[in-house]
MIZALUM-797735 format. One record per residue (C-alpha): residue in three letters; x, y, z. Coordinates in nm, 4 decimals. Last residue first. Layout:
! residues N
code=ALA, east=X, north=Y, up=Z
...
//
This chain:
! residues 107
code=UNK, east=3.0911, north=-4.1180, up=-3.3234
code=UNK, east=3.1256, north=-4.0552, up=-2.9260
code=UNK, east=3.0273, north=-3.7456, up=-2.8112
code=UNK, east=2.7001, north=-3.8005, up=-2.7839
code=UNK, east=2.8292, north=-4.1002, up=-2.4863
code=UNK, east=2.9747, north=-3.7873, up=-2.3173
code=UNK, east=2.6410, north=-3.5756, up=-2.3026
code=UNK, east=2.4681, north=-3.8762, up=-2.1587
code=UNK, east=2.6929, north=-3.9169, up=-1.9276
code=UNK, east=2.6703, north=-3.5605, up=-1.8374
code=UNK, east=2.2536, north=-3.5819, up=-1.7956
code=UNK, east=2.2900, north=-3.9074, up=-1.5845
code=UNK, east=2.5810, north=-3.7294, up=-1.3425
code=UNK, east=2.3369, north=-3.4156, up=-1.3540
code=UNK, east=2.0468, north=-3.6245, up=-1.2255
code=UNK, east=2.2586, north=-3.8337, up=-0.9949
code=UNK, east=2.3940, north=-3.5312, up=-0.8358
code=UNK, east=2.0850, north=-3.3446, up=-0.8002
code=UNK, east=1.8731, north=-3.6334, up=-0.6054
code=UNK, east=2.2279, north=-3.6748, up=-0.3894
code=UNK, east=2.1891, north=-3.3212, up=-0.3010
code=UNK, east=1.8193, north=-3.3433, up=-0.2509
code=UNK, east=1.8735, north=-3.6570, up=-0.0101
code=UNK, east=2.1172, north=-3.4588, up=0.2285
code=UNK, east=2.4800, north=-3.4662, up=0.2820
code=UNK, east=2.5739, north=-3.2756, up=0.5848
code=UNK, east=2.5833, north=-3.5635, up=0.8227
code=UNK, east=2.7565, north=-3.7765, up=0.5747
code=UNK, east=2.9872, north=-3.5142, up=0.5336
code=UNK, east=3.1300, north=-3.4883, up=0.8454
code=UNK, east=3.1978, north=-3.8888, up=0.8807
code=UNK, east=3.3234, north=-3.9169, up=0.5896
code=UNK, east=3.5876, north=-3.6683, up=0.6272
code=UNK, east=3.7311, north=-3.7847, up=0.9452
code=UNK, east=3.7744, north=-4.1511, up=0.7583
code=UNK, east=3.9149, north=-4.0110, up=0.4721
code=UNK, east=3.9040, north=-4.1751, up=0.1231
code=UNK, east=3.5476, north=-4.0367, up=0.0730
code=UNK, east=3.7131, north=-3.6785, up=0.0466
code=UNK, east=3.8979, north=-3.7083, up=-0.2440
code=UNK, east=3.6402, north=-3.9368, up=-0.5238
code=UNK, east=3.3263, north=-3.6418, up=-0.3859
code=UNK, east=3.5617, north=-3.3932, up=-0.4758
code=UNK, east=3.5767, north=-3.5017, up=-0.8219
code=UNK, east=3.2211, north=-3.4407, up=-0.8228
code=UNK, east=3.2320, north=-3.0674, up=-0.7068
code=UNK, east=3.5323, north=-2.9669, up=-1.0020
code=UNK, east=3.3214, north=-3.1458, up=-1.2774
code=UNK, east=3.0388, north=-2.9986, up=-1.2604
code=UNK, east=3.1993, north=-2.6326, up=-1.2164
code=UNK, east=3.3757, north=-2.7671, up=-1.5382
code=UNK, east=3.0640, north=-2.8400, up=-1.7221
code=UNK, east=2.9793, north=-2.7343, up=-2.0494
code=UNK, east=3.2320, north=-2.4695, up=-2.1677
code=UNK, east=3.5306, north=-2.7090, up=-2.0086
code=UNK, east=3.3230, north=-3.0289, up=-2.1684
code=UNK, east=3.3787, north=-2.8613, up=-2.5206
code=UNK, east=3.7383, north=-2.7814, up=-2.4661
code=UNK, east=3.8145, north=-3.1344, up=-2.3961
code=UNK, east=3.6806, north=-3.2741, up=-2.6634
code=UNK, east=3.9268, north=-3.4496, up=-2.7958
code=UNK, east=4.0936, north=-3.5641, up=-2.4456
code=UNK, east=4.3998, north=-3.4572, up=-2.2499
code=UNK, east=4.2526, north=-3.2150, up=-1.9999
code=UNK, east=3.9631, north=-3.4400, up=-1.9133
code=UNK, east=4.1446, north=-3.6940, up=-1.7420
code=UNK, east=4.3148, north=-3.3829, up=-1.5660
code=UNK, east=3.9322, north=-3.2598, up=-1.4487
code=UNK, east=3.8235, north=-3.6124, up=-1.3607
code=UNK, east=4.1493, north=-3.6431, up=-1.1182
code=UNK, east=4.1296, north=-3.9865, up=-1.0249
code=UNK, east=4.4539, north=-4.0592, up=-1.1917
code=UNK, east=4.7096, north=-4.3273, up=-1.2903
code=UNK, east=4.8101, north=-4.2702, up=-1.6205
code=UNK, east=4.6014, north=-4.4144, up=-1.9077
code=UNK, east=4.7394, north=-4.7241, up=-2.0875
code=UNK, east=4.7217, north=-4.6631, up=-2.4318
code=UNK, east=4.4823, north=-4.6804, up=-2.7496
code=UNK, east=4.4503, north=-4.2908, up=-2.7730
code=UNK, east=4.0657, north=-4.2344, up=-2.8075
code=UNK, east=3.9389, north=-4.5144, up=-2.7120
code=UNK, east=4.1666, north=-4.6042, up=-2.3815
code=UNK, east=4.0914, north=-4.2071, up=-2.3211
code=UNK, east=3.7245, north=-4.2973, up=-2.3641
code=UNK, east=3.7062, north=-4.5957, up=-2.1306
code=UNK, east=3.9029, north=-4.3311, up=-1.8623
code=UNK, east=3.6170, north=-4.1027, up=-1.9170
code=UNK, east=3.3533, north=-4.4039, up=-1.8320
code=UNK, east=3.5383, north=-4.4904, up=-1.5363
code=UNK, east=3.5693, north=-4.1541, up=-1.3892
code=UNK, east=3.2267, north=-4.0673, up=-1.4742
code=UNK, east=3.0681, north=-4.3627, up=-1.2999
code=UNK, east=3.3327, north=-4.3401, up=-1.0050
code=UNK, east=3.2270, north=-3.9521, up=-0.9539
code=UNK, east=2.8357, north=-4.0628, up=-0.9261
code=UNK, east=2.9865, north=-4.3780, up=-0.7258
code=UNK, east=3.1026, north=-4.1626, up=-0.5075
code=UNK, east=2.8115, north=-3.8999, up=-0.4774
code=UNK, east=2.5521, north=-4.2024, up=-0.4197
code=UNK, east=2.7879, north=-4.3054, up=-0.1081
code=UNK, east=2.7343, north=-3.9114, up=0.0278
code=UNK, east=2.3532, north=-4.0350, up=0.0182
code=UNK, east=2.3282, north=-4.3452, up=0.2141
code=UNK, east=1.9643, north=-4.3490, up=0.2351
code=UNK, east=1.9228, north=-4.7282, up=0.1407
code=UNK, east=1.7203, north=-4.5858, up=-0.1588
code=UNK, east=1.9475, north=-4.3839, up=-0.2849
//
């Protein structure tokens, strides 16, 4: 945040999530996930799913966009200019607030 690259703070936003729903899965099922970046499929397959659908899918669905469109160069480029602080502000707050609601839901 502070080096003012704010589209880079919604990537690692989705990569916190990502990572810490993929530690869950391992958890959970004691396998090898399957190769995904989809949050929303990751999602799909554990415990609680139905819970974090009621909570947060809208949530979901705009940071997994955030993994998708940082991988192309055209991409980044338009929304970096579009990006603004107060998005990035929001994003990290919610991201914090939904980790937090995922580590509750570990016993």
């Amino acid at each position: 945040m502070n080096g003012k690259r704010y589209l880079y703070v919604a990537f690692l936003c989705q990569q916190s999530v990502e990572k810490y729903l993929k530690g869950i899965y391992v958890s959970e099922r004691n396998e090898t996930l399957p190769y995904t970046h989809s949050l929303k499929s990751l999602i799909d397959v554990l415990s609680f799913k139905d819970d974090c659908h009621k909570k947060s899918i809208d949530f979901i669905l705009k940071l997994n966009s955030y993994y998708i469109t940082s991988r192309y160069d055209s991409a980044i480029d338009k929304m970096t200019k579009n990006f603004k602080k107060k998005q990035a502000e929001e994003l990290y707050k919610q991201t914090g607030e939904f980790l937090k609601w995922l580590k509750s839901k570990l016993n």
